[in-house]
C-alpha positions as CSV (number, residue, x, y, z in Angstrom):
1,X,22.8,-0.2,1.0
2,X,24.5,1.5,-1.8
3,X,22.9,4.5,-4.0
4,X,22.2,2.2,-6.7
5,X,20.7,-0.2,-4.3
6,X,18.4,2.3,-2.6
7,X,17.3,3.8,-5.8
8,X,15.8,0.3,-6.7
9,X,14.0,0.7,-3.0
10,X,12.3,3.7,-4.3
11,X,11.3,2.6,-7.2
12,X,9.8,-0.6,-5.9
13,X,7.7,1.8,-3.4
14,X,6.5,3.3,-6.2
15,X,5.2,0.8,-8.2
16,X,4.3,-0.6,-5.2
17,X,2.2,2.1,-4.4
18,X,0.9,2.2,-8.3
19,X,0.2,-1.4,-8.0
20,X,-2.1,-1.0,-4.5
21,X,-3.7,2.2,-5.7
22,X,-5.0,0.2,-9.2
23,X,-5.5,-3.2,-7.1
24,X,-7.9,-1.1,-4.5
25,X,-9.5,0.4,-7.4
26,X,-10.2,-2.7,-8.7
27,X,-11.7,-4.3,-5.2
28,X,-14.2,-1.5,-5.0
29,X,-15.5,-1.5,-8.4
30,X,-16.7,-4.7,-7.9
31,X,-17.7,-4.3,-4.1
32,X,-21.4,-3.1,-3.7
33,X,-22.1,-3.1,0.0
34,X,-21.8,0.6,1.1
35,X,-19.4,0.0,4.7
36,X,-16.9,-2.6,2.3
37,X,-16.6,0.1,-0.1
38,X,-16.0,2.6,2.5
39,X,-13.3,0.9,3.7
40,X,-11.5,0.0,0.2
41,X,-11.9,3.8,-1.0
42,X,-9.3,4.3,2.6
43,X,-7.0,1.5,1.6
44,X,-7.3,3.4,-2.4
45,X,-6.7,7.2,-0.7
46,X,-3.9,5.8,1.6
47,X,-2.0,4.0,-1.6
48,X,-2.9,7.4,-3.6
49,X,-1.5,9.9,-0.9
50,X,1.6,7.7,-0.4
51,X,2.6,7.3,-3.8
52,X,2.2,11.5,-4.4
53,X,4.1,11.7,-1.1
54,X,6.8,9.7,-3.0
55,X,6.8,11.6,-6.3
56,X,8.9,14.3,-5.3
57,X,12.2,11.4,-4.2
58,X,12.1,9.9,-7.1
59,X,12.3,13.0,-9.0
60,X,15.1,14.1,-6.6
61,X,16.8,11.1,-7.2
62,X,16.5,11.4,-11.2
63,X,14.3,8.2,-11.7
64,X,10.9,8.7,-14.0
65,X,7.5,8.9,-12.7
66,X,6.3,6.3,-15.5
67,X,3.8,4.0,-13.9
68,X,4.5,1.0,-15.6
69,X,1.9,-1.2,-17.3
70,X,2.8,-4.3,-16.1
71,X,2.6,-3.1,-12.6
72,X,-1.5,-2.2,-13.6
73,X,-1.7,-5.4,-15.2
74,X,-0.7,-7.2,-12.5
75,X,-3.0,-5.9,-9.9
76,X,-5.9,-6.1,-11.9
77,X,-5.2,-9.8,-12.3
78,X,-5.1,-9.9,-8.5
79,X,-7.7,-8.0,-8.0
80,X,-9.5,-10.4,-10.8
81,X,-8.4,-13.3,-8.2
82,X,-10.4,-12.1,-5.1
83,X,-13.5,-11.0,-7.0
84,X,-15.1,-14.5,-5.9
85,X,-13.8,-14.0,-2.2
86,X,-15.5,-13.0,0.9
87,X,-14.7,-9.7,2.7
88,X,-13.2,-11.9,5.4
89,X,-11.4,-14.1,2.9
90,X,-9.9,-10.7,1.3
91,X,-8.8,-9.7,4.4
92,X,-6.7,-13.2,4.7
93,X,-5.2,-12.8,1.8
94,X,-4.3,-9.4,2.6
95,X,-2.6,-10.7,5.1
96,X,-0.7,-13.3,3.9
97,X,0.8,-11.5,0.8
98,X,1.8,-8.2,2.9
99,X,4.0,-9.9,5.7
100,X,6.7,-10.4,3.5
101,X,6.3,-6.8,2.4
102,X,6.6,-5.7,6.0
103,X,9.7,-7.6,6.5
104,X,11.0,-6.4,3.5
105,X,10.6,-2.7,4.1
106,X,11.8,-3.5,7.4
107,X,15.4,-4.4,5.7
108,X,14.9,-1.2,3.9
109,X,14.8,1.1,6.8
110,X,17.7,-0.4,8.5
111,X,20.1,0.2,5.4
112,X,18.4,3.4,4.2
113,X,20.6,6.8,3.9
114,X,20.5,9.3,6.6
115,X,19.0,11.6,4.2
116,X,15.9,9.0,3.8
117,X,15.1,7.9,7.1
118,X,12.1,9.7,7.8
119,X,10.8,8.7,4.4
120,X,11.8,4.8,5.0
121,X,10.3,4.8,8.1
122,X,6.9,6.3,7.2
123,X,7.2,3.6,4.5
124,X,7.2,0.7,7.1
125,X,4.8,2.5,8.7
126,X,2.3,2.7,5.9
127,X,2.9,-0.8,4.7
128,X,2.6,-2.2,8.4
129,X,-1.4,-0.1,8.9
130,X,-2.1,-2.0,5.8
131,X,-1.3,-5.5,7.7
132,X,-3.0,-4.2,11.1
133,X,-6.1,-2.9,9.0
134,X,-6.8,-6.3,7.6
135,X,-5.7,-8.4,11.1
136,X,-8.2,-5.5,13.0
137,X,-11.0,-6.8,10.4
138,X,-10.2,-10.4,11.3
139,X,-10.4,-9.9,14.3
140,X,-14.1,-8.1,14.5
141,X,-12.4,-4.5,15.4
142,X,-13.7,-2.7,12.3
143,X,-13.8,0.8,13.6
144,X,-10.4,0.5,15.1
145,X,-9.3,-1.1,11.7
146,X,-10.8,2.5,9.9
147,X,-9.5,4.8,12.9
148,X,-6.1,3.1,11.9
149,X,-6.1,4.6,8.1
150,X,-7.7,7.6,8.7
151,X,-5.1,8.7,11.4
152,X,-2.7,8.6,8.2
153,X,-4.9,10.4,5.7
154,X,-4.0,14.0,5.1
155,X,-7.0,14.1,3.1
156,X,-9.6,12.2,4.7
157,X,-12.8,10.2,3.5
């Protein structure tokens, strides 16, 4: 992966992250049920904590901090998609539109710098619990499912 390449990496975490933190937002103002909403503000903190544990890379790396509209727009339109959905349904979803995330921070990690390894890898790692979180849902294991994103809060709910 070149420098140029990797740059484009980070930046796409980012917005990423800016894209899940607004999307999560968006699921739990318009989720009621106390548990539900317990379990979006984790999904919200863990998308919050990971994109101010990015911050100081991109800086580094002389790219801007500039959370780009589009990105907001486009997770409130698909948070505007699930408002109809069950919790279960959500979860589904969840699942289907993170796997190819997974896979392609997986690529990422095996071309990333030295220098970045640590960060690449806790970047699978954070976009993997969000896939496990929603397949523990599915599959009835709610409190594992919580356990799972607390154990990567620094500050916990």
């Amino acid at each position: 992966m070149t420098s140029s390449e990797f740059k484009s990496a980070i930046l796409e975490w980012y917005q990423g992250e800016i894209f899940g933190e607004v999307f999560f937002n968006e699921l739990l103002a318009n989720t009621v049920e106390p548990r539900l909403c317990y379990k979006l503000s984790l999904l919200l903190q863990l998308e919050t904590e990971t994109k101010a544990r990015l911050r100081p890379v991109v800086v580094a790396e002389g790219l801007s901090l500039c959370e780009k509209a589009e990105f907001r727009s486009a997770a409130n339109e698909a948070a505007a998609a699930f408002r109809d959905l069950t919790w279960m349904q959500t979860m589904t979803q969840i699942v289907e539109i993170v796997v190819p995330a997974v896979a392609r921070y997986q690529a990422i990690v095996e071309m990333s710098p030295d220098q970045y390894a640590v960060l690449s890898g806790s970047m699978l790692l954070h976009e993997q619990a969000i896939l496990d979180f929603a397949k523990l849902e599915l599959a009835g294991n709610q409190g594992e499912a919580e356990a799972l994103i607390l154990n990567l809060l620094y500050y916990k709910l």
